[in-house]
N, C-alpha and C positions, 0 to 999 in steps of 0.2 A: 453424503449421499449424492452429491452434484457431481460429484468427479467418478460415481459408477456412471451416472446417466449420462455423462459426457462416451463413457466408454463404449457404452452401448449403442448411444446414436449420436456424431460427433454433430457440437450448430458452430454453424456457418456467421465466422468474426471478421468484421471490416475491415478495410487496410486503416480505417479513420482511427478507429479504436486503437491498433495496435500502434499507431503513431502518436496519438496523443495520450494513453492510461500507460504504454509500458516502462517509456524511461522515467513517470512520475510511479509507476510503483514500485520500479527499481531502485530509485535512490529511496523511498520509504522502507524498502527491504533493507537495504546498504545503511540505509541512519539506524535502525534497530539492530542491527547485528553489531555497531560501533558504538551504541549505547548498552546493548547488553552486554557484551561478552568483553567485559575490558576484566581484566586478570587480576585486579586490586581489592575487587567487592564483590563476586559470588557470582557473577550474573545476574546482578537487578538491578531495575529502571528505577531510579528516584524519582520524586516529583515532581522536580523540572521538567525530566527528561520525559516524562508521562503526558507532562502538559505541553509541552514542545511537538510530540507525536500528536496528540489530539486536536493541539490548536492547526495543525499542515492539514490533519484530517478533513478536519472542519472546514477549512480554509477551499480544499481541493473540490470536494462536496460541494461548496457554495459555489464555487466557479464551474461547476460541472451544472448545475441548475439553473444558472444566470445566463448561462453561454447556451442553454442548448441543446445542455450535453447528451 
């Protein structure tokens, strides 16, 4: 429902933000697309791979709360 009410009434995002969340949730988009879709096993994230994404999550989250963010 966010991205109607984006449509409807656009909000106003910092240059700060798009410099410092995009190329970090680009390469989280780019690790999950390389973790999922590899052509051997169906398209699933193993456990490592689960905890690898959660543990950057976490990671990013902390630093996003420590810094300021």
């Amino acid at each position: 429902m966010v991205g109607v009410a984006g449509l409807i009434q656009p909000a106003a995002v910092s240059a700060d933000l798009l410099h410092r969340d995009m190329p970090i949730l680009m390469a989280f988009t780019l690790l999950l697309i390389a973790f999922g879709f590899r052509w051997r096993r169906d398209g699933r994230i193993n456990r490592l791979e689960g905890a690898i994404l959660i543990a950057l999550w976490l990671a990013y989250t902390v630093y996003l709360v420590t810094a300021g963010g």
